[in-house]
TORKOL-4160 file (C-alpha; in steps of 0.2 Angstrom, whole numbers, padded with zeros to 4 digits, m for minus):
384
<pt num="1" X="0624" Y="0490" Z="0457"/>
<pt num="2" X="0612" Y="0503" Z="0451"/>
<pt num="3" X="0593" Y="0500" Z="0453"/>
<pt num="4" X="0580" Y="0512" Z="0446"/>
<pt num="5" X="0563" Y="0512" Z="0454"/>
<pt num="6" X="0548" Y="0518" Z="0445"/>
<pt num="7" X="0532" Y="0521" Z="0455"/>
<pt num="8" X="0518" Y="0529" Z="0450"/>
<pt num="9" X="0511" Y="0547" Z="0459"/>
<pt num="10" X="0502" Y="0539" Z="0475"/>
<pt num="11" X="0506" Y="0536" Z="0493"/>
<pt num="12" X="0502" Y="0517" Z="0488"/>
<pt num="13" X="0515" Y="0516" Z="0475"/>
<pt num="14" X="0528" Y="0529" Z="0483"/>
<pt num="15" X="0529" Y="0523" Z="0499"/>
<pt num="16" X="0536" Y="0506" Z="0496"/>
<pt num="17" X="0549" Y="0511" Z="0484"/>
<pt num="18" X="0554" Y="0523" Z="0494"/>
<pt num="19" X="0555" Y="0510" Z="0508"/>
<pt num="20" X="0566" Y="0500" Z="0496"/>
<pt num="21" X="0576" Y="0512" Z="0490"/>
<pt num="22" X="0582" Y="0515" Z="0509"/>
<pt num="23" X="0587" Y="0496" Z="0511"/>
<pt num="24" X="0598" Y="0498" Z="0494"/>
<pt num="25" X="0605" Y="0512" Z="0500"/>
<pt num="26" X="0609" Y="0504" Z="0516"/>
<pt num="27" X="0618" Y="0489" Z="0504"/>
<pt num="28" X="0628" Y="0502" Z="0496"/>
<pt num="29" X="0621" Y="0502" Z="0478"/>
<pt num="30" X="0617" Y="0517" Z="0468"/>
<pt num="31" X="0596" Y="0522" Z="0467"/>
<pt num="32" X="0585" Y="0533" Z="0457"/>
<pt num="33" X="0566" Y="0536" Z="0454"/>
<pt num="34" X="0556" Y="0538" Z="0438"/>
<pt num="35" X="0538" Y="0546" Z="0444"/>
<pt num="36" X="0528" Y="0558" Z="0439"/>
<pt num="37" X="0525" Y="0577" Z="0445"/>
<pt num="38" X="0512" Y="0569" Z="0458"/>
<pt num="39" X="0525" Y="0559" Z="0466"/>
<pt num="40" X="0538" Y="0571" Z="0466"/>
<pt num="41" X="0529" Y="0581" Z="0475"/>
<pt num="42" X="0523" Y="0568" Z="0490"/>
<pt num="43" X="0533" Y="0576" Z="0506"/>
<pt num="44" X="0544" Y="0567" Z="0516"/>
<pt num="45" X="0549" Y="0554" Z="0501"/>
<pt num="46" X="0568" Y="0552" Z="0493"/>
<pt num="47" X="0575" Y="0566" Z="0498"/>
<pt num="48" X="0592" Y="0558" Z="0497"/>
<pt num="49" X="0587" Y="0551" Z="0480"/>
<pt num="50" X="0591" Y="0558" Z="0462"/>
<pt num="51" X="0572" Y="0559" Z="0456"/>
<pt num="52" X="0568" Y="0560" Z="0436"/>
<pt num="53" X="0548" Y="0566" Z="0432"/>
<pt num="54" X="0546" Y="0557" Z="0415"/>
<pt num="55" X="0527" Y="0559" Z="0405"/>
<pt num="56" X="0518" Y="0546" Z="0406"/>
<pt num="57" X="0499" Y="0545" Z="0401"/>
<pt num="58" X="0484" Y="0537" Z="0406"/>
<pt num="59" X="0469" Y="0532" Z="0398"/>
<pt num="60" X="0451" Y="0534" Z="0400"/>
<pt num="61" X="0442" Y="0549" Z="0393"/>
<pt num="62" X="0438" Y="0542" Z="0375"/>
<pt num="63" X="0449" Y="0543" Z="0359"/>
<pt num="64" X="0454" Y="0560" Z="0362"/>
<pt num="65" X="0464" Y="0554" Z="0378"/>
<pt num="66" X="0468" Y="0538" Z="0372"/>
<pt num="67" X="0479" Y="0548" Z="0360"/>
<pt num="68" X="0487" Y="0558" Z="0370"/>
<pt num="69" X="0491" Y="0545" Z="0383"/>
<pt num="70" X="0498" Y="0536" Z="0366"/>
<pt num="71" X="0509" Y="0550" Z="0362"/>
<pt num="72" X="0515" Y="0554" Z="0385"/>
<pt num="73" X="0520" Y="0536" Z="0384"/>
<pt num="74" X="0529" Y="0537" Z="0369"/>
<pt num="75" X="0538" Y="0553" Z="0373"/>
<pt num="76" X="0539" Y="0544" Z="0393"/>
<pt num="77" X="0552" Y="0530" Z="0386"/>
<pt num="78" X="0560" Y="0539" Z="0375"/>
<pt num="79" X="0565" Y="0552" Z="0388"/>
<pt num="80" X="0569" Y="0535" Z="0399"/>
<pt num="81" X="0580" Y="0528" Z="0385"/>
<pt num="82" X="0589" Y="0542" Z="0386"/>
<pt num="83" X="0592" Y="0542" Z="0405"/>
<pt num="84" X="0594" Y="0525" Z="0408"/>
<pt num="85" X="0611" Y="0528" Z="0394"/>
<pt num="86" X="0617" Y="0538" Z="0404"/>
<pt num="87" X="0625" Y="0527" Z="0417"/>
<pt num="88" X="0624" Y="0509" Z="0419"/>
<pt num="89" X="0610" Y="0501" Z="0425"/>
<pt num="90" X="0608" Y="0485" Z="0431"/>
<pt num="91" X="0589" Y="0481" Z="0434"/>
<pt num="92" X="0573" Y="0492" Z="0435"/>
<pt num="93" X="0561" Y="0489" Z="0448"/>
<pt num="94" X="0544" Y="0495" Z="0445"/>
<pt num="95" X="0529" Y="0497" Z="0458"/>
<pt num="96" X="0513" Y="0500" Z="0447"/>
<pt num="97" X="0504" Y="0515" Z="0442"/>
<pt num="98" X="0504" Y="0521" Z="0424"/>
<pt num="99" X="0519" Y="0533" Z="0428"/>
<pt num="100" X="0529" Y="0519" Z="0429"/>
<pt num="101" X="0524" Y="0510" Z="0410"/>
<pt num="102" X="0535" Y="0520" Z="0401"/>
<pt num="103" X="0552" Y="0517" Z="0412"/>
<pt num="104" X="0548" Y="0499" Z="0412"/>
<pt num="105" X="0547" Y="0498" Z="0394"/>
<pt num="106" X="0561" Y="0508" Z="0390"/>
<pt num="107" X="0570" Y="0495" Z="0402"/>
<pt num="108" X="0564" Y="0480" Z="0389"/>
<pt num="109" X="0570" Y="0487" Z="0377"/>
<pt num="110" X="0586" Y="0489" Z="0381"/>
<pt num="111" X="0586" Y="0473" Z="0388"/>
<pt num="112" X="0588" Y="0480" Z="0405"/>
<pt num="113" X="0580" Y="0467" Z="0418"/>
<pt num="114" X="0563" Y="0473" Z="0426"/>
<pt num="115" X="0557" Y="0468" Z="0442"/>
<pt num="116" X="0537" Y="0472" Z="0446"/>
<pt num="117" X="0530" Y="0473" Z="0464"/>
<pt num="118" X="0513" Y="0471" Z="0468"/>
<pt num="119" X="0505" Y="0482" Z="0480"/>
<pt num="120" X="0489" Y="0475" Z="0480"/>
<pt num="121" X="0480" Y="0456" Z="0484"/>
<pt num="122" X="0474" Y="0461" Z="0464"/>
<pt num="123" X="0487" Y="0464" Z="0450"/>
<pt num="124" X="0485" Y="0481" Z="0444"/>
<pt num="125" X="0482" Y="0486" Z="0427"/>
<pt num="126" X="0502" Y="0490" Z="0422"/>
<pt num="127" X="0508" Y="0475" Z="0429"/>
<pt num="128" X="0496" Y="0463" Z="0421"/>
<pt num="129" X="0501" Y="0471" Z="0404"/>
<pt num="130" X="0521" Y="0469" Z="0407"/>
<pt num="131" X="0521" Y="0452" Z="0418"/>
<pt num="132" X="0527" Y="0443" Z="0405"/>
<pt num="133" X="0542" Y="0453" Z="0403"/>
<pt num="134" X="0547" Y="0454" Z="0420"/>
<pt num="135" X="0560" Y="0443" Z="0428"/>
<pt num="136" X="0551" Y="0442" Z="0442"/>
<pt num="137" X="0535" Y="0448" Z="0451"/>
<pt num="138" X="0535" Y="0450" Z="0471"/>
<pt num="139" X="0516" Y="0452" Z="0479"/>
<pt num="140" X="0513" Y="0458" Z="0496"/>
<pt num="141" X="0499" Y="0444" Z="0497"/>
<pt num="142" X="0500" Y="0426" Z="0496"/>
<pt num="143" X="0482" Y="0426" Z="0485"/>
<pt num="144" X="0485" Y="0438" Z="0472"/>
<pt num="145" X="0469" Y="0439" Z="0458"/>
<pt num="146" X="0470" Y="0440" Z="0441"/>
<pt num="147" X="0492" Y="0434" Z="0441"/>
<pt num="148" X="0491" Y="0421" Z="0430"/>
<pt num="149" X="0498" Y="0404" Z="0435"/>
<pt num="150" X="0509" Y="0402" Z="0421"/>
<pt num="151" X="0518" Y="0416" Z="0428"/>
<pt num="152" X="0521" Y="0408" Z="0446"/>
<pt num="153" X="0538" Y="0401" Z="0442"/>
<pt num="154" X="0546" Y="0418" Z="0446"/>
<pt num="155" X="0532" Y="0426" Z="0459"/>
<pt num="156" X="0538" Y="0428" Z="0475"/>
<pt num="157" X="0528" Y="0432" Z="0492"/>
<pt num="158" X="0542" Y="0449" Z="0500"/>
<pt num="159" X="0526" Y="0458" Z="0507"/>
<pt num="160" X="0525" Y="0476" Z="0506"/>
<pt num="161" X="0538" Y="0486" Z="0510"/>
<pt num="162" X="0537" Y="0497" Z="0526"/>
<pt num="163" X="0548" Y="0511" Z="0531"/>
<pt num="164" X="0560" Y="0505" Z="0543"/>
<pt num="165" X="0553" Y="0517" Z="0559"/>
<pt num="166" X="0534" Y="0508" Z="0555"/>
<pt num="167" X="0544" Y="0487" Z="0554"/>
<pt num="168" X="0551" Y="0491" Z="0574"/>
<pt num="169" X="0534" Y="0498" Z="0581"/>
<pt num="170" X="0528" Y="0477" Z="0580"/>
<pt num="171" X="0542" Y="0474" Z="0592"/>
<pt num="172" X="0534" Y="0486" Z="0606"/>
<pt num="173" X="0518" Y="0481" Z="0612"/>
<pt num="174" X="0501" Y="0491" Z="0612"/>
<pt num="175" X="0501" Y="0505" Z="0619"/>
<pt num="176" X="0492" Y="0502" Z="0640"/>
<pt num="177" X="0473" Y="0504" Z="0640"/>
<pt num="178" X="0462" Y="0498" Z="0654"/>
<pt num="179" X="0445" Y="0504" Z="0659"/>
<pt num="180" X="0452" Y="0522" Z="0664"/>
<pt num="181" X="0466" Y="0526" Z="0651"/>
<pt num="182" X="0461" Y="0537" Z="0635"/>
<pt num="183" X="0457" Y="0529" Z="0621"/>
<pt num="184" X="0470" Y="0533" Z="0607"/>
<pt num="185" X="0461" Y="0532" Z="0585"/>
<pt num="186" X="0470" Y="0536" Z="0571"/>
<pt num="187" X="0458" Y="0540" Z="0555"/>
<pt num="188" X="0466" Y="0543" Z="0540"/>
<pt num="189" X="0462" Y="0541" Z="0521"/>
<pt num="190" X="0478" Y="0538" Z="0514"/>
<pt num="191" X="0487" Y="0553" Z="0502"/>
<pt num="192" X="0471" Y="0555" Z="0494"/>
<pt num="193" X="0460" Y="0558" Z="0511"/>
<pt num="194" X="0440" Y="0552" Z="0511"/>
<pt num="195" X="0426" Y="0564" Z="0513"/>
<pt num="196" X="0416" Y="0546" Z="0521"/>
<pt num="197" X="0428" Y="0546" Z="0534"/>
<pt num="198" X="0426" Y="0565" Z="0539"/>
<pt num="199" X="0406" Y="0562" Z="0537"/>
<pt num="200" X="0403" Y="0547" Z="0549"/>
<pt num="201" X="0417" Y="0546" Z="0561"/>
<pt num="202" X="0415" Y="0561" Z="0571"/>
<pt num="203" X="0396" Y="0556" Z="0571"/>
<pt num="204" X="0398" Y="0537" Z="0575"/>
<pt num="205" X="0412" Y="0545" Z="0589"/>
<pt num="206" X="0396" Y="0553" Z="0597"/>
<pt num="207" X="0386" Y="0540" Z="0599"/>
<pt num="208" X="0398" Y="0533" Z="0610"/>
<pt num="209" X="0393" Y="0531" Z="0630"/>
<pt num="210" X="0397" Y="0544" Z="0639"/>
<pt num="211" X="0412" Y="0535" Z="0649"/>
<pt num="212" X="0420" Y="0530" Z="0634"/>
<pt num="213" X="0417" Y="0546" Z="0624"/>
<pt num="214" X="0426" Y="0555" Z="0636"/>
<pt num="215" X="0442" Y="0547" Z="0634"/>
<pt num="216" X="0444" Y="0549" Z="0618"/>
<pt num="217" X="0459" Y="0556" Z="0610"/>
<pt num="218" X="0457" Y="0557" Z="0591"/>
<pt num="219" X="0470" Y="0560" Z="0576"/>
<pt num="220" X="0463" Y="0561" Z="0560"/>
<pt num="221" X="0468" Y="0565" Z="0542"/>
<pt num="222" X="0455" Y="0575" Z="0530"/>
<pt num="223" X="0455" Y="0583" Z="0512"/>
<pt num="224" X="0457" Y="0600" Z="0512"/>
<pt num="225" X="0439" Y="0603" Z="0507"/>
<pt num="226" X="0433" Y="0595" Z="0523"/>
<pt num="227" X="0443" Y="0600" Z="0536"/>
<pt num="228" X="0436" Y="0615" Z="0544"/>
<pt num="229" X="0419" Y="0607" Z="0544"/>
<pt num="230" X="0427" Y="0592" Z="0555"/>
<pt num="231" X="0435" Y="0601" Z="0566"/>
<pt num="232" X="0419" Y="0611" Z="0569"/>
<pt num="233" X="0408" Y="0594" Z="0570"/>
<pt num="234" X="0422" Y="0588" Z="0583"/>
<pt num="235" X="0421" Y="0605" Z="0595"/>
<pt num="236" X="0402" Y="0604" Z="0594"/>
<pt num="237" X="0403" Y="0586" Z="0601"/>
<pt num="238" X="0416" Y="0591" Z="0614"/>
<pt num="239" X="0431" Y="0577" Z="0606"/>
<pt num="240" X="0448" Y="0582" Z="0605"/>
<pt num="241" X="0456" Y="0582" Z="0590"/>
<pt num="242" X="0472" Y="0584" Z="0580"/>
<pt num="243" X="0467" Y="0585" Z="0562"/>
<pt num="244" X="0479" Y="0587" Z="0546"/>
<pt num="245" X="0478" Y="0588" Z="0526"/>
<pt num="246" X="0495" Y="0578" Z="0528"/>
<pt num="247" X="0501" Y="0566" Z="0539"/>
<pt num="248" X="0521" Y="0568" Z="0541"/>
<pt num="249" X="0526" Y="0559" Z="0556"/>
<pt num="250" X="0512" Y="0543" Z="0551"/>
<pt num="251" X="0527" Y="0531" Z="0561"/>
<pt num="252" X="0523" Y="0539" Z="0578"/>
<pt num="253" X="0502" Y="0543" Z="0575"/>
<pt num="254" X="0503" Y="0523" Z="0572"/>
<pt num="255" X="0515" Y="0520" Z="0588"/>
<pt num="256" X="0504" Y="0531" Z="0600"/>
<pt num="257" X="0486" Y="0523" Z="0592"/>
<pt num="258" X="0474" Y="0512" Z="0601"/>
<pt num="259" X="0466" Y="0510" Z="0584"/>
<pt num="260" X="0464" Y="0513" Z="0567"/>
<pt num="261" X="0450" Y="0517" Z="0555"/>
<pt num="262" X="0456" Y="0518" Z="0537"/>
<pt num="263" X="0454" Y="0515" Z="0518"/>
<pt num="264" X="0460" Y="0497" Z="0514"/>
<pt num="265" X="0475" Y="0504" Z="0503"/>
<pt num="266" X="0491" Y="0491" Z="0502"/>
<pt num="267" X="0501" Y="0504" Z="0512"/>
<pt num="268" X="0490" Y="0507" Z="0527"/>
<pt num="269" X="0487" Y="0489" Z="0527"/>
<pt num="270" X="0507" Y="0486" Z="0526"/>
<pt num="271" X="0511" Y="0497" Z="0540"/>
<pt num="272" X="0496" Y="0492" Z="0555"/>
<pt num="273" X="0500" Y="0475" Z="0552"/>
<pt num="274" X="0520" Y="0478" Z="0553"/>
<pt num="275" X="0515" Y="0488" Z="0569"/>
<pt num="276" X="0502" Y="0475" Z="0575"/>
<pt num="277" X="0488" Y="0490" Z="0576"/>
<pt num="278" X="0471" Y="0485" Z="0575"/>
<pt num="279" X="0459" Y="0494" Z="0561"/>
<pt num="280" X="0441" Y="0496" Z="0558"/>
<pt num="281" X="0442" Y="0495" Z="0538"/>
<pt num="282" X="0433" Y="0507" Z="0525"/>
<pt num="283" X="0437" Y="0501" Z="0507"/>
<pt num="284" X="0436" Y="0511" Z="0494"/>
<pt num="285" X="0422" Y="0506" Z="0482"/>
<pt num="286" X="0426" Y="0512" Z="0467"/>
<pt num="287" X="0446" Y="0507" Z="0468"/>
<pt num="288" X="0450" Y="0497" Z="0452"/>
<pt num="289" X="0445" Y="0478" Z="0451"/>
<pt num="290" X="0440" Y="0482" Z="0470"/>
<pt num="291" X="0456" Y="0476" Z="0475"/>
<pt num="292" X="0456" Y="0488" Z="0493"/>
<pt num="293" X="0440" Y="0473" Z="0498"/>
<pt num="294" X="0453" Y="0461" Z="0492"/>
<pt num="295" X="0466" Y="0470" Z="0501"/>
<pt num="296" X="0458" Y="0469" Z="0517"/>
<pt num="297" X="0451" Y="0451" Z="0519"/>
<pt num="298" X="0468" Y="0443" Z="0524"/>
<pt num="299" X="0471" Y="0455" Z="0541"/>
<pt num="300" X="0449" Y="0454" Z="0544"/>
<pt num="301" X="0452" Y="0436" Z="0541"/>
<pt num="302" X="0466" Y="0435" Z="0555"/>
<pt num="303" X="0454" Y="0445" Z="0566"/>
<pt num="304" X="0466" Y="0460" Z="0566"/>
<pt num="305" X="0453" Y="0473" Z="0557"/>
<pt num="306" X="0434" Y="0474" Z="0556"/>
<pt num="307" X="0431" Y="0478" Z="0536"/>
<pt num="308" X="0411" Y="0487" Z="0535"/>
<pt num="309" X="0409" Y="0490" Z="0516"/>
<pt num="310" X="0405" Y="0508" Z="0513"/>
<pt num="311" X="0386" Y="0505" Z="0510"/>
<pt num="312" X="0388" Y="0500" Z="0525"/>
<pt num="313" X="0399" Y="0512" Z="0535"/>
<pt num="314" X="0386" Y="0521" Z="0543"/>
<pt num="315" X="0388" Y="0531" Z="0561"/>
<pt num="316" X="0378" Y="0517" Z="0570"/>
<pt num="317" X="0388" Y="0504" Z="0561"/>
<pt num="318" X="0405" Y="0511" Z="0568"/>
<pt num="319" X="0399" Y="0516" Z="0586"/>
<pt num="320" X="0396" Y="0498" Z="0587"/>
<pt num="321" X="0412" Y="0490" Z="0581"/>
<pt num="322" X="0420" Y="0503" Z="0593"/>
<pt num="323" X="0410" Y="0497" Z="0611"/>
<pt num="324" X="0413" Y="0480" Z="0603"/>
<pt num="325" X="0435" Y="0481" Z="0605"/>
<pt num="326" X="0435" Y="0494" Z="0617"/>
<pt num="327" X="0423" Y="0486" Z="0631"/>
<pt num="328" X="0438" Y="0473" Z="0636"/>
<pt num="329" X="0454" Y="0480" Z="0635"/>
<pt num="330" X="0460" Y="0463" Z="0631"/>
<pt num="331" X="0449" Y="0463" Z="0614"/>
<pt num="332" X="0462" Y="0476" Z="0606"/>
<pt num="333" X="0476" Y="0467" Z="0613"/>
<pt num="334" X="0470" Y="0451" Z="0603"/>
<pt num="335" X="0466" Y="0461" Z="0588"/>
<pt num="336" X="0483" Y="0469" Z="0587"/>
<pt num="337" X="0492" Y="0451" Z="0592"/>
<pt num="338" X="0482" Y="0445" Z="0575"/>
<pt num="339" X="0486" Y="0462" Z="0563"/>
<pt num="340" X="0503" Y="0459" Z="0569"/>
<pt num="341" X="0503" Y="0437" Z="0563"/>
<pt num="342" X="0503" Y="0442" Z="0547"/>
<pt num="343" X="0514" Y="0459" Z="0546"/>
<pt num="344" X="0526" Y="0456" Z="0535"/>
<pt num="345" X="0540" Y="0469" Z="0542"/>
<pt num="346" X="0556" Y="0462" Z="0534"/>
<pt num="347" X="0546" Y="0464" Z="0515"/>
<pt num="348" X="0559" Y="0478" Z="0511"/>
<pt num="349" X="0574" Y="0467" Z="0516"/>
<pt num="350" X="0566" Y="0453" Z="0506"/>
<pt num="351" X="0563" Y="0463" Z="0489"/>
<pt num="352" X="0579" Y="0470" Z="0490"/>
<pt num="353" X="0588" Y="0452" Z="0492"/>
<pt num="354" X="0577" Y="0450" Z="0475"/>
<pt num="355" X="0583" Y="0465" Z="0467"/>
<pt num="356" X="0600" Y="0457" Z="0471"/>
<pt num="357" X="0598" Y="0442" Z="0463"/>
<pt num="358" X="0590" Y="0450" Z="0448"/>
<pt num="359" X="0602" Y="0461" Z="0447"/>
<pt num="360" X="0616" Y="0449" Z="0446"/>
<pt num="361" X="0610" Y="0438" Z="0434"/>
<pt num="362" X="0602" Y="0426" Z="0448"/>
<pt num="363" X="0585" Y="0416" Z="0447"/>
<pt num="364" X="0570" Y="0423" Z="0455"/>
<pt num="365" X="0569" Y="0411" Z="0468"/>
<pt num="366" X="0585" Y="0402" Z="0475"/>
<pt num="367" X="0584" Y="0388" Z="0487"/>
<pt num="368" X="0580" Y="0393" Z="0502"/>
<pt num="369" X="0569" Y="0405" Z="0500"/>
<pt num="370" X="0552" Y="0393" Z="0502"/>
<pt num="371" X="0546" Y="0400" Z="0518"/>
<pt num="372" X="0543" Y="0416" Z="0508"/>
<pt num="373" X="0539" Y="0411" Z="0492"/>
<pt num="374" X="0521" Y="0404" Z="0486"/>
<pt num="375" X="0519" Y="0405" Z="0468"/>
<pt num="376" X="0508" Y="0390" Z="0468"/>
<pt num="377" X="0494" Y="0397" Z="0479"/>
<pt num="378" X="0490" Y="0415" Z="0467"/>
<pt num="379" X="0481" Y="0406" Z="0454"/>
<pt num="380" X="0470" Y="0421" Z="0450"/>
<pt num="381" X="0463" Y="0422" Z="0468"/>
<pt num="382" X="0459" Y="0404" Z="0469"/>
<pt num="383" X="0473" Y="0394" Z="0481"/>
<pt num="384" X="0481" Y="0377" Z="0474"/>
C-alpha cells in the first residue's frame, strides 16, 4: 500500500504524521509527505521519508490574498495531480493546515480515498471544508466542536499520535521526588515558542520559598528574540537553566521532568498525557475558534494539568500552582497517575489500522472497534 500524508507547516500538524508515517513503515507500506517549505524544514521529522513541498495558500489579508491563495491552491493540486500519477496510491491522509487542502483535493479528484485526522478537541478550518469527502475522520478527542453529527458514522476516537520514544515513557513511572530531590520543569511553547512563557516564568520561579527555589532544575524552550533576556533573568535569580530555540531530544526533557508548563497545543497535550507528566497549562488565546482552551479541559478535567487562561497567567498566579503540587510529593504523583488515564499512546497504531482499512476498500469502523470509537458523543461539543 502507498499512503501520502499531508500536514500542514507546524509542529501540531507535523508531529503526528510523522509519528504515522513511522508505524506504516514499520507495516511495510510505502510513505510520502506533501507539506509546505515550513514543514520541510521542522528538524528531526521524515528523514527516511520522500517529502514533496507543494504551494498551498492561505487566506486572510483582504482580496488581494484571497486571490493569491486562489491561484497557490490551484497551482498546489495540480502539481499534486501530477505526483500522485506518478505511482499508485492507495489513500491520502491528511492532518490539517492549509498546506494540506491542495493534496487533499487533488486526492478527490482522482477519486483517491482521503482520510482527515483531527488534532484538535475543535475541527480546524480545512477539515470542516473537506469532511464531507473524507472516508473517514479520526479525532484525538472524544468531544470534538463544530463536527457535525451527520458525519459521526465514519468518526473514529485513535487519539493523537505520539512518536513511539514519548508512547513507552507512561510505562516508567515519575521520575523520584521527595522533600530533598531537585525539582525537574520543562517549559516550552511548542515550534512556535511564547514570549508569556519567557515573561512570567522565571518570575513566578522566583517567588518560590527559598527551599523549594533551590532545587530547582529548569529546561525551557524560548523564541529566538527572547532568549538572551531569559537566560539573563534566570542568572540574576540564581536558577539553573538549559534554555534552547529548539527542542531535539523533547522524548528524554519529558522523561527527566517533574512537570510541565506549556501552550495547550494537541501535540504537547498528546505527548504529557502518553507519558503521564503533569502540566500547568497556558492556552494560547488567539488560537483559531480557541480550540488550545478546548484542548486542555479533558487532561484539567482529569486532574492531570492546571489550565490558568493567560489574562490570567501572572507570576503570583504560577508561584502558587507550583507550592500547590510540589508541597506533597504525592500531589505530582496523583496528577501524573490522571495525565497518564487519558493518554492515548497506541493512537499511531490505531490511525494506522484505519488507514489500513481505508486503504483496502474497508468500512471506517469494523466491529470491534467500539472501545475506541465514539461518533455519537462529538455532536458539535455537546455529548449524546
Amino acid at each position: 500500500m502507498n499512503v501520502i500524508l499531508a500536514a500542514g507547516g507546524t509542529g501540531g500538524h507535523m508531529v503526528p504524521a510523522h509519528a504515522l508515517a513511522a508505524e506504516l513503515k514499520a507495516r511495510g507500506y510505502g510513505v510520502g509527505l506533501v507539506t509546505d517549505a515550513r514543514g520541510a524544514k521542522i528538524p528531526g521529522l521524515f528523514e527516511d521519508v520522500p517529502v514533496h513541498v507543494l504551494p498551498a495558500g492561505r487566506t486572510g489579508g483582504g482580496p488581494l490574498s484571497w486571490l493569491k491563495a486562489v491561484g497557490s491552491v490551484i497551482a498546489g493540486r495540480r502539481e499534486a495531480k501530477k505526483l500522485y500519477r506518478s505511482f499508485r496510491l492507495d489513500v491520502v491522509v491528511g492532518f490539517g493546515g492549509y498546506p494540506a487542502f491542495p493534496s487533499l483535493l487533488a486526492a478527490s479528484s482522482l477519486k483517491v480515498p482521503t482520510i482527515l485526522h483531527e488534532q484538535n478537541a475543535v475541527l480546524g478550518r480545512v477539515n470542516r471544508l473537506l469532511a464531507g469527502e473524507a472516508e473517514a475522520i479520526a479525532t484525538a478527542y472524544d468531544q470534538v466542536d463544530r463536527l457535525k453529527p451527520a458525519y459521526a458514522k465514519k468518526t473514529v476516537l485513535v487519539g493523537n499520535p505520539v512518536r513511539e520514544e514519548v508512547a513507552r515513557l507512561g510505562e516508567a513511572p515519575l521520575p523520584p521526588f521527595d522533600d530533598y530531590a531537585p525539582l525537574k520543569i520543562l517549559i516550552t511553547g511548542g515550534s512556535q515558542g511564547a514570549t508569556i512563557l519567557g515573561q512570567v516564568v522565571p518570575e513566578g520561579l522566583g517567588l518560590l520559598g527559598p527551599s523549594l527555589r533551590h532545587r530547582l532544575q529548569i529546561v525551557q524552550q524560548c523564541r529566538p528574540d527572547d532568549i538572551d533576556q531569559v537566560r539573563a533573568r534566570y542568572a540574576e535569580l540564581g536558577i539553573p537553566a538549559e534554555l534552547m530555540t529548539y527542542i531535539t531530544d523533547m522524548p528524554d526533557k519529558i522523561a527527566d521532568a517533574h512537570l510541565v508548563i506549556a501552550r495547550a497545543g494537541a501535540s504537547t497535550i498528546a505527548e504529557l498525557t502518553a507519558a503521564g507528566r503533569p502540566a500547568i497549562l497556558v492556552p494560547l488565546p488567539i488560537a483559531t475558534d480557541d480550540h488550545q482552551t478546548a484542548n486542555a479541559r479533558e487532561m484539567a478535567k482529569a486532574g492531570g494539568a492546571r489550565m490558568i487562561p493567560q489574562p490570567e497567567f501572572t507570576p503570583e498566579a504560577l508561584a502558587r500552582q507550583i507550592e500547590a503540587l510540589a508541597q506533597d510529593p504525592q500531589a505530582l504523583a496523583n496528577a501524573a497517575a490522571r495525565s497518564l488515564s487519558v493518554g492515548r499512546p497506541n493512537a499511531a497504531r490505531d490511525l494506522a489500522d484505519l488507514v489500513e482499512r481505508i486503504g483496502g476498500g474497508l468500512s471506517p469502523i469494523p466491529v470491534g472497534l467500539a472501545a475506541r470509537t465514539a461518533p455519537e458523543t462529538v455532536t458539535n461539543g455537546v455529548p449524546a
